[in-house]
matplotlib code that plots the C-alpha trace (Angstrom):
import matplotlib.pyplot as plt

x = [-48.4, -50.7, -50.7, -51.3, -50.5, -48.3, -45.1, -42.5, -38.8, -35.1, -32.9, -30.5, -28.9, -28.3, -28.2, -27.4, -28.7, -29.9, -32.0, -32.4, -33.9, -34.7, -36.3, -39.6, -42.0, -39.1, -39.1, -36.6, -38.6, -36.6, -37.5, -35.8, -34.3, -34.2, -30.7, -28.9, -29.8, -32.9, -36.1, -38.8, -42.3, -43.4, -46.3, -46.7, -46.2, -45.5, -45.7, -44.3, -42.9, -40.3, -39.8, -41.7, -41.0, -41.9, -42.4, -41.3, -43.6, -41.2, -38.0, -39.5, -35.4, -31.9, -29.6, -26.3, -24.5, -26.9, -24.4, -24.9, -27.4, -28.6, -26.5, -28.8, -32.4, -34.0, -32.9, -35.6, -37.9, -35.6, -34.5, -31.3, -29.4, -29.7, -26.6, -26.9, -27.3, -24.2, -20.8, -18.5, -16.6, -20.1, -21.4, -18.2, -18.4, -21.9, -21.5, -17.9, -20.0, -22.5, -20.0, -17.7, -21.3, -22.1, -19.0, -17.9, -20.8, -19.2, -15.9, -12.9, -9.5, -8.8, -6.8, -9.7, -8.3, -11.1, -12.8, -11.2, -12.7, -14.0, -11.6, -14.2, -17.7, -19.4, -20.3, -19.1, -21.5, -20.5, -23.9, -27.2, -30.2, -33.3, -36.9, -39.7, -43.4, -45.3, -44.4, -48.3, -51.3, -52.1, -49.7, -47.1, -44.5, -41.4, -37.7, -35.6, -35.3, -38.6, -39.3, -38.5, -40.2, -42.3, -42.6, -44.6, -43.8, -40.7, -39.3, -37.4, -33.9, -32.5, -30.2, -28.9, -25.2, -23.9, -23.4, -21.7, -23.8, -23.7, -25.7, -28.5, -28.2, -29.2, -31.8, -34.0, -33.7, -35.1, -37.4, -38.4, -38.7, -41.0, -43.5, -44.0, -44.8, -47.3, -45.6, -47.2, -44.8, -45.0, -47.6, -46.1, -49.2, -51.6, -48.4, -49.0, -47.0, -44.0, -41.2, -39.4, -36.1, -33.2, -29.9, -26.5, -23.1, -20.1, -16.3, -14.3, -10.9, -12.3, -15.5, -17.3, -21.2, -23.3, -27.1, -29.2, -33.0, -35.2, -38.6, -41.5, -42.8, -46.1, -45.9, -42.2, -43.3, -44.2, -40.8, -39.4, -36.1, -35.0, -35.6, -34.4, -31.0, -31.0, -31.8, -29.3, -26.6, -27.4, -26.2, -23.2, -22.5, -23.4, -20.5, -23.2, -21.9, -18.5, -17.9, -18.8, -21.7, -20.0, -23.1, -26.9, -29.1, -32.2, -33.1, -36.4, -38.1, -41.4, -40.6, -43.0, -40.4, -38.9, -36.1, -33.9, -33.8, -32.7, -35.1, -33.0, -30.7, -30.0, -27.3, -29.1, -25.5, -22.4, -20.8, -22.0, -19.2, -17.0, -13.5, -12.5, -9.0, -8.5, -4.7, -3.3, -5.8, -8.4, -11.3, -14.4, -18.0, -20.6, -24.4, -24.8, -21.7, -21.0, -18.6, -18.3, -20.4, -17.5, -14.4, -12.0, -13.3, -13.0, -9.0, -8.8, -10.4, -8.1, -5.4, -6.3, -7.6, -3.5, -2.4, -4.0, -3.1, 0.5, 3.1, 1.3, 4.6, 4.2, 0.3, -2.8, -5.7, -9.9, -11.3, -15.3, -18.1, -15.4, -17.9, -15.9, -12.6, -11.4, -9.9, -8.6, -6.7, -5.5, -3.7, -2.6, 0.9, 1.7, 0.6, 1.3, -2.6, -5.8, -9.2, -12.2, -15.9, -18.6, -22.6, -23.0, -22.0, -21.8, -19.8, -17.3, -16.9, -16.3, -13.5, -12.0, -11.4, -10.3, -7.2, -6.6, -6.4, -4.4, -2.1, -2.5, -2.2, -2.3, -6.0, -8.6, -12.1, -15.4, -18.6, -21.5, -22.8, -19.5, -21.5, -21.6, -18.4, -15.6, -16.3, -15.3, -11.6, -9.0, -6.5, -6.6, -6.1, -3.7, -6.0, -9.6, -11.0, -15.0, -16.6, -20.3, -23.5, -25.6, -27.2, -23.9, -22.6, -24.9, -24.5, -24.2, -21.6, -19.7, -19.2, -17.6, -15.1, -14.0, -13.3, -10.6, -8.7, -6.9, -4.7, -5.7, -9.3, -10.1, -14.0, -15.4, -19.2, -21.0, -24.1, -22.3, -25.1, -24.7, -20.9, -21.2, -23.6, -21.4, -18.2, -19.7, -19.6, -16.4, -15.2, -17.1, -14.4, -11.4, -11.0, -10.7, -10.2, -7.1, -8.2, -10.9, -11.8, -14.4, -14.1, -16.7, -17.8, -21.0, -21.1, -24.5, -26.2, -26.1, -24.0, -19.9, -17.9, -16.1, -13.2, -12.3, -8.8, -9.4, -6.3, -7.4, -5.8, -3.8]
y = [-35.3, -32.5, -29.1, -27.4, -31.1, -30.7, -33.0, -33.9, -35.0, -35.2, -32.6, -34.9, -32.3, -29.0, -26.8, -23.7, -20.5, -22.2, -25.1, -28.0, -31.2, -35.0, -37.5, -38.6, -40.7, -41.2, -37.3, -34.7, -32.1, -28.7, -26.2, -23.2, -22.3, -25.6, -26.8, -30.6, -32.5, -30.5, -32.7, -30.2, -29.9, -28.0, -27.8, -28.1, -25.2, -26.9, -30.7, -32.1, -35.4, -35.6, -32.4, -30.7, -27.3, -26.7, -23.3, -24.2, -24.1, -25.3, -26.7, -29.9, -30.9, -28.7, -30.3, -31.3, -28.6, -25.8, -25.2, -21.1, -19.2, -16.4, -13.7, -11.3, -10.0, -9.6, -13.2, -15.6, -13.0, -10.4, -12.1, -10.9, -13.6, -17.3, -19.1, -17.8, -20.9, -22.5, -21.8, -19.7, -22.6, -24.7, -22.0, -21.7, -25.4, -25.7, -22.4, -24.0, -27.2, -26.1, -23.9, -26.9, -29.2, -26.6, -26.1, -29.8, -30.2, -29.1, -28.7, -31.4, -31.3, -28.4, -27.2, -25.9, -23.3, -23.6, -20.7, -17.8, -16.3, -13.0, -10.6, -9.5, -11.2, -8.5, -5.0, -5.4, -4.3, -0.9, 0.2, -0.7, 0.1, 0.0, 0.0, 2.2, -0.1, -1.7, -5.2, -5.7, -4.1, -0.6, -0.6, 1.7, 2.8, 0.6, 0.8, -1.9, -5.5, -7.6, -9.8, -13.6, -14.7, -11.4, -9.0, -6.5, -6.8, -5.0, -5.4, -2.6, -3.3, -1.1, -3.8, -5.3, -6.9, -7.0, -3.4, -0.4, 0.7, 4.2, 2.5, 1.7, 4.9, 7.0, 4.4, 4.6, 8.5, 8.8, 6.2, 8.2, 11.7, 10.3, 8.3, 11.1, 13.3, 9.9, 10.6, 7.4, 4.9, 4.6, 1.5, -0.7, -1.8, 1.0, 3.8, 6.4, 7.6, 9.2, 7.4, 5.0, 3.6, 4.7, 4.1, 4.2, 4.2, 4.3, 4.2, 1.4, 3.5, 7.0, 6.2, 8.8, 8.4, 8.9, 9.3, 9.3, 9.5, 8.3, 9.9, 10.3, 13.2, 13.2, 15.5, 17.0, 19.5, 17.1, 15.1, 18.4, 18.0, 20.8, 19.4, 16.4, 17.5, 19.1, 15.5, 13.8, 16.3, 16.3, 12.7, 13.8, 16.9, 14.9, 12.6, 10.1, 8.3, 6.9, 8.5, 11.4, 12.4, 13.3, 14.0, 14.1, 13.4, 13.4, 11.2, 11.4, 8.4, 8.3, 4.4, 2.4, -0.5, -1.6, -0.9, 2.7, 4.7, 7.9, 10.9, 13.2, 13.7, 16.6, 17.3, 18.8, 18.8, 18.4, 16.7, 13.4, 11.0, 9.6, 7.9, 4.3, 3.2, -0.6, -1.9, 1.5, 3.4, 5.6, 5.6, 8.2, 6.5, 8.0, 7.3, 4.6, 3.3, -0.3, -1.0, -4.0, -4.1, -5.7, -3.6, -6.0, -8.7, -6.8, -6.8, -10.3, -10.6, -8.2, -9.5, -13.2, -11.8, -10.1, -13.7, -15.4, -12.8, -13.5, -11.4, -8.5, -6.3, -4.7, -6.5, -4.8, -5.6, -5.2, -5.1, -5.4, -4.8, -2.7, -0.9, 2.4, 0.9, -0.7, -3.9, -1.8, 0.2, -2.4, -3.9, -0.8, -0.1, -3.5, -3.3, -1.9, -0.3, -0.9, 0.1, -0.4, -0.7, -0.1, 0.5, 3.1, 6.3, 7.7, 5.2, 5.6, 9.4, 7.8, 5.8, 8.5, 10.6, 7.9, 7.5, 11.1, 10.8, 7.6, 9.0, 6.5, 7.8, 4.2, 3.1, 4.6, 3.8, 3.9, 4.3, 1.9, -1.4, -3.5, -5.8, -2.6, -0.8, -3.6, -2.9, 0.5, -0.3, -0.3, -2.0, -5.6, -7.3, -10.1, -10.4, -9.8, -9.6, -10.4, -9.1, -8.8, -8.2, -11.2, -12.4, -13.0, -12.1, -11.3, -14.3, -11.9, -9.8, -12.9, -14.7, -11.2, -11.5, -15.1, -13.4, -11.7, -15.4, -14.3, -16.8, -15.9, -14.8, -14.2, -14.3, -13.0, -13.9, -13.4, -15.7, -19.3, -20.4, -17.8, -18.7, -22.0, -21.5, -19.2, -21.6, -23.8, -21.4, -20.9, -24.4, -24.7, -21.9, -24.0, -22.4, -24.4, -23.7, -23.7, -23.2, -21.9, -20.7, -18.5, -15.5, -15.2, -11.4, -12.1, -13.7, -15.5, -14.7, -17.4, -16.0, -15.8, -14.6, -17.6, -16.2, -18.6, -18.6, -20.1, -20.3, -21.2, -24.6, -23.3]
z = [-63.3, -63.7, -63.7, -60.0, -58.3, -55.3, -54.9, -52.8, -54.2, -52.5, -55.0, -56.5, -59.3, -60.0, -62.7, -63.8, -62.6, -59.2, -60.4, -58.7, -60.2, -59.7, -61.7, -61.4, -63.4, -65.8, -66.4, -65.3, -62.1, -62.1, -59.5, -59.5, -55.8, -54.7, -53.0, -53.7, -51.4, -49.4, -49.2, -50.8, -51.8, -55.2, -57.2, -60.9, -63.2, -66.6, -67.0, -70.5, -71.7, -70.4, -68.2, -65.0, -63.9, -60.1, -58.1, -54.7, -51.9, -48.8, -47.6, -45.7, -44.8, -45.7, -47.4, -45.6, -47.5, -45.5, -42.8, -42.1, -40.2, -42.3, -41.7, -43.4, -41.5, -45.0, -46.5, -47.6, -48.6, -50.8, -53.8, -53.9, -52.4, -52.4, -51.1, -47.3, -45.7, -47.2, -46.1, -48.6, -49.5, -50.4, -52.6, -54.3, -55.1, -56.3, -59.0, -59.8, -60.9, -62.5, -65.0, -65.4, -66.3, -69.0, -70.3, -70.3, -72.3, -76.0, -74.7, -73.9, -73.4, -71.7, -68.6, -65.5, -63.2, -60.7, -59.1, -57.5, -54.2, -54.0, -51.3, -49.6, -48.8, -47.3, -48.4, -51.6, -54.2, -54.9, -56.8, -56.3, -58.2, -55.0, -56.4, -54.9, -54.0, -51.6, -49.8, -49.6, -51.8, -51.0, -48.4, -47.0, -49.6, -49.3, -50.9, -51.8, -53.4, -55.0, -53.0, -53.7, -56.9, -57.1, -59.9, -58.3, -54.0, -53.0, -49.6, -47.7, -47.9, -45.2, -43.5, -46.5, -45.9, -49.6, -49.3, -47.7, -44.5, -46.3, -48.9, -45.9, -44.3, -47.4, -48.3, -45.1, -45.1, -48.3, -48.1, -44.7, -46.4, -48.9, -46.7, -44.2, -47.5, -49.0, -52.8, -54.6, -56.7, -60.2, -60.7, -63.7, -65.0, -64.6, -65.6, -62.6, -59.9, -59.6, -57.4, -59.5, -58.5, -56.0, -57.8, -55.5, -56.5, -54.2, -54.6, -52.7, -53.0, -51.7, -50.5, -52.9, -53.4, -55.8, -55.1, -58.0, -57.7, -60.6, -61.0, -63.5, -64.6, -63.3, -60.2, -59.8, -57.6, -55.0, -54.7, -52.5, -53.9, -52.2, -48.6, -50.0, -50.6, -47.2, -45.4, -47.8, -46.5, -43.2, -42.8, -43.8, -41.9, -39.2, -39.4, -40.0, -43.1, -43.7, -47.0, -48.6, -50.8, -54.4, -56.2, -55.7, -59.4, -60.2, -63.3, -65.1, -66.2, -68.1, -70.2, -69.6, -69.1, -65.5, -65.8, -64.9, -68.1, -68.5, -70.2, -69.0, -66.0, -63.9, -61.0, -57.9, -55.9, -56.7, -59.7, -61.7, -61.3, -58.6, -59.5, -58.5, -58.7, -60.0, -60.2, -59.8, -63.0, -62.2, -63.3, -63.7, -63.3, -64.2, -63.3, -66.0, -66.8, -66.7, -64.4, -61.8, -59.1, -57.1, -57.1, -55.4, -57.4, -61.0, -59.7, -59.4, -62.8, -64.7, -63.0, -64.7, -68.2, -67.8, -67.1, -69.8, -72.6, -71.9, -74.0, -75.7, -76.7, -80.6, -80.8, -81.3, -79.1, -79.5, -76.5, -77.8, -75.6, -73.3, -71.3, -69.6, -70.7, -67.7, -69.1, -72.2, -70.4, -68.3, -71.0, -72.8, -71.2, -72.5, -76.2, -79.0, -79.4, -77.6, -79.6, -77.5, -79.0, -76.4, -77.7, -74.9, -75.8, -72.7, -71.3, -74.1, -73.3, -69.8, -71.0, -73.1, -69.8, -68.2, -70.6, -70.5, -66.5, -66.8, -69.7, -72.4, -75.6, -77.4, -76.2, -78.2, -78.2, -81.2, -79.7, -81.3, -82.4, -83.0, -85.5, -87.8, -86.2, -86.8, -90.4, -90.3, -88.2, -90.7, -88.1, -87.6, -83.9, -82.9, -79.8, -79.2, -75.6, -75.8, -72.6, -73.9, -72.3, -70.5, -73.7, -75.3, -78.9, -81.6, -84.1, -87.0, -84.8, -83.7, -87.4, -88.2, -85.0, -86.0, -89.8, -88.2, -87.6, -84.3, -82.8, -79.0, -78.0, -74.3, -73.7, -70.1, -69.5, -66.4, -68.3, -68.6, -71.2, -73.7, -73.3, -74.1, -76.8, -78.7, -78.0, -80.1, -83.1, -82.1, -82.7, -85.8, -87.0, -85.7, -82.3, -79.4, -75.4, -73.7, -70.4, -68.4, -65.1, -62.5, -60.2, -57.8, -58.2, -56.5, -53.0, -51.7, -55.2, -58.1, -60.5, -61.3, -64.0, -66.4, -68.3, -71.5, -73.3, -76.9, -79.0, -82.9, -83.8, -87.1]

ax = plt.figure().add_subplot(projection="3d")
ax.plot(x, y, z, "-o")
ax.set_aspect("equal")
plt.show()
């Protein structure tokens, strides 16, 4: 097995995020995208002892799970979603497996709860972050998704089904307005041009929208924003969108990473948040506060991290990594005190309005790094709620945490590995799981949130 050498293999495993696998030559072949069951053929990327990674070239036979025609125009070229061939039910079985397989490998001797189903299929993403490029070299200027297993392609996106047709709508004008005026992307590698991302946010309880264009600095005058504004609003007073524009903001951009960082930020109409109600709170979002991308979902979620904190009357809870405060306030009117540490500042201004409008006056939250900031809290929890970013808990951070010697810790991860990498720290400090389970916040993609009750054995 070399290097470059093409090969064909029935998937017989599957592993987590979207790997499928099958032995041969006595060594393990993983190829990312490839479905149990499907007859494939790959070629070589890496070839070790005794592992191969694979980049898949084609689908020779589906696997018996494929039951769906695409529903999607853009799907097998977008990499936004994988699971469109299989039924709802199949996808919820295959990411319910693979978080049981990871899990089951420190852990024993707890109670499963299975995986919950998303509400809504369909439109549910209520933000999306669209990249400005070209689907081919030097070709016309395109808006949307990278295209499968591409870090420079991006594919217009303008039919997408994960999201609100609003989301569509505003995405081809723009798109539109900029290619009739031939502004150039921003090129990642050679650091010129000026249209970077398109980043949308909508509300699922009022239908507000947020439109939020992300620039460099190179040529503003070009980007028209002006007559931009006026195309923007012209859906609207056109009865051409279902919801209503909130805010229109232009973000400036000059990092030289990939990713939609704000230099500075500017409202060009309107205001900078919309509000989203979740289990009767509201909530203000603003243009880059974390909040979950599936609003129905998050209420499924909240309504199980409720269930597993049981009686909270006269305790005081951390909620660390608490993003705008949603699960924080969530559990206020049924503790004693919340405290919430969140790394984003903004985001923590977010969540102090958010308590004003809700009328909490026991949920207060810190903003910064809660390795350094649970040293300066003078209270001590009863509970801790972990919900931290994709890479998991800090070590350093998370030895400080299990100082604390909680009896009940509730962990929420939407990145299963770093989960069970830091469970095992936690059982090393005499914690162990109670029970565990999923919520599927992300239909047709890989991923699914695992929430983790872990009760500590003294």
């Amino acid at each position: 097995m070399k290097k470059g050498e093409i090969v064909e293999g029935i998937i017989t495993d599957y592993d987590f995020p979207n790997k499928g696998s099958f032995m041969i030559e006595e060594k393990k072949a993983m190829i990312k995208g490839a479905l149990p069951g499907q007859k494939i053929r790959f070629s070589i990327k890496k070839a070790r002892n005794d592992k191969i990674e694979g980049r898949l070239l084609e689908v020779l036979k589906p696997s018996v799970l494929e039951e769906n025609e695409p529903f999607c125009p853009h799907f097998g070229i977008c990499g936004g979603c994988n699971y469109q061939t299989l039924s709802y039910e199949n996808q919820l079985m295959l990411k319910e497996n693979q978080v049981k397989k990871l899990l089951e490998a420190v852990i024993h001797d707890y109670e499963w709860e299975g995986i919950e189903k998303s509400p809504t299929v369909t439109a549910y993403r209520n933000k999306m972050e669209f990249s400005f490029g070209d689907f081919i070299k030097d070709g016309p200027l395109t808006l949307g998704m990278h295209k499968k297993n591409s870090f420079h392609d991006i594919v217009t996106a303008d039919s997408c089904k994960i999201v609100e047709e609003d989301f569509n709508l505003i995405l081809k004008t723009v798109l539109t307005f900029y290619q009739k005026l031939q502004i150039p992307f921003y090129h990642k590698m050679q650091h010129i041009g000026v249209l970077r991302h398109l980043v949308l946010r909508r509300s699922a309880s009022n239908g507000e929208l947020l439109v939020n264009l992300v620039t460099t600095t190179q040529d503003m005058e070009s980007l028209h924003i002006k007559e931009l504004i006026a195309e923007l609003l012209g859906l609207e007073n056109r009865s051409m969108l279902r919801g209503k524009i909130a805010g229109i903001l232009h973000t400036k951009n000059d990092s030289w990473a990939d990713a939609v960082i704000s230099d500075e930020t500017n409202i060009l109409y309107g205001k900078d948040t919309i509000c989203e109600t979740i289990l009767g709170l509201q909530f203000q979002i603003s243009p880059f506060s974390f909040f979950q991308t599936n609003t129905f979902g998050a209420e499924v979620l909240y309504e199980k991290v409720r269930s597993y904190i049981g009686e909270t009357k006269d305790k005081i809870i951390f909620d660390l990594y608490s993003g705008t405060g949603t699960i924080a306030q969530m559990l206020a009117p049924v503790a004693k005190q919340v405290i919430g540490v969140e790394i984003v500042p903004e985001a923590v201004e977010m969540a102090k309005e958010n308590v004003k409008i809700n009328q909490l006056d026991n949920c207060h939250f810190i903003a910064g790094n809660v390795l350094k900031v649970i040293d300066e809290i003078q209270q001590k929890p009863d509970i801790i709620v972990l919900d931290p970013p994709r890479d998991g808990i800090h070590p350093k951070a998370l030895d400080k945490i299990l100082d604390y010697g909680v009896e009940e810790i509730i962990y929420i991860s939407c990145q299963p590995t770093s989960l069970v990498r830091d469970l095992e720290m936690f059982q090393r400090r005499g914690y162990q799981v109670e029970k565990a389970g999923c919520v599927d916040m992300f239909p047709w993609a890989v991923h699914a949130e695992t929430i983790v009750l872990l009760s500590h054995k003294h």
